[in-house]
C-alpha positions in Angstrom: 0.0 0.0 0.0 0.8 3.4 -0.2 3.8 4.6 2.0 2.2 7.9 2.9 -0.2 6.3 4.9 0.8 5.6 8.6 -0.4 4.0 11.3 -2.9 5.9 13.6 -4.0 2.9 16.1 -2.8 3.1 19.5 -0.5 6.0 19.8 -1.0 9.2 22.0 -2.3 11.9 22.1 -4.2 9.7 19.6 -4.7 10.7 16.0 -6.3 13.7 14.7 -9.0 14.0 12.8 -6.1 15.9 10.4 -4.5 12.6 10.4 -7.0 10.8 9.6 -8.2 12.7 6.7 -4.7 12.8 5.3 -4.5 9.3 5.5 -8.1 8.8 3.5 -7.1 10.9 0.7 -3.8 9.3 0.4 -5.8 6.0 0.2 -8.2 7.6 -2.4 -5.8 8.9 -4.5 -4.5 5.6 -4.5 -7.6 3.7 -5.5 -8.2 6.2 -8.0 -5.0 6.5 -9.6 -6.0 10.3 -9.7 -3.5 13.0 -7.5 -6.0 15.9 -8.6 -9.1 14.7 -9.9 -11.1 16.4 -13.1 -13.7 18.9 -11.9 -16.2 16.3 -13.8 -14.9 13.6 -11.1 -14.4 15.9 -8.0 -17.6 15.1 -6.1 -17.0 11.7 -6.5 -13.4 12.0 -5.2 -13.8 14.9 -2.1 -17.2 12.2 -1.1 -14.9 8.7 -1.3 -12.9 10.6 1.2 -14.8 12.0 3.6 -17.0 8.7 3.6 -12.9 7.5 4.7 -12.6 9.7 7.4 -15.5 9.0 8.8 -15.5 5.4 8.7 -11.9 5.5 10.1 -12.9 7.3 12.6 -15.1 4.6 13.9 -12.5 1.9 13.4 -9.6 3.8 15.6 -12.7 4.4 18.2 -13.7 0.9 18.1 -10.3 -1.2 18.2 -8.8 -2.1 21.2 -5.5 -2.9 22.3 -3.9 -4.4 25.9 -0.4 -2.6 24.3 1.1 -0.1 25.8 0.3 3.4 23.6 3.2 4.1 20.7 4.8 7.5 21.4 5.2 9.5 18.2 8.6 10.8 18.8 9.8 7.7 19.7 8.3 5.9 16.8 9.3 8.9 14.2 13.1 8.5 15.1 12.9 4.4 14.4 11.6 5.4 11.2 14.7 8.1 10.4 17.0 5.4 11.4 15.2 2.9 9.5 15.8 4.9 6.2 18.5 6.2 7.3 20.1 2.6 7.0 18.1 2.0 3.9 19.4 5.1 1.8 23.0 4.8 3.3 24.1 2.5 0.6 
């Protein structure tokens, strides 16, 4: 899937509704193959992803986890050192 998309389950503060939205158009641009829809196909598009967010929204309110919460700091720097090692060579 799409690398732009991250994880939003289980971290605090927990995601944003910013987040979240980002996420959903990342997925629908995805899907769609379209960055920047035609005006002809822009209902279509801006409604895929607010139906996205919303429903989302009810899966992070709805899962559950025993896990301790992910810190975002924490969790950003494994990623840098992840591609850090990864664009090293």
């Amino acid at each position: 899937m799409c690398r732009n998309i991250k994880p939003l389950f289980n971290f605090e503060p927990p995601a944003t509704l910013g987040e979240i939205e980002a996420s959903a158009l990342q997925y629908v641009r995805k899907v769609s193959g379209f960055a920047k829809p035609s005006e002809i196909n822009q209902a279509a598009f801006d409604q895929a992803v607010r139906d996205i967010t919303r429903i989302s929204q009810l899966l992070l309110n709805e899962l559950q986890t025993s896990a301790p919460s992910k810190n975002r700091e924490i969790e950003l720097q494994k990623k840098r050192e992840i591609n850090k090692k990864r664009f090293e060579k």
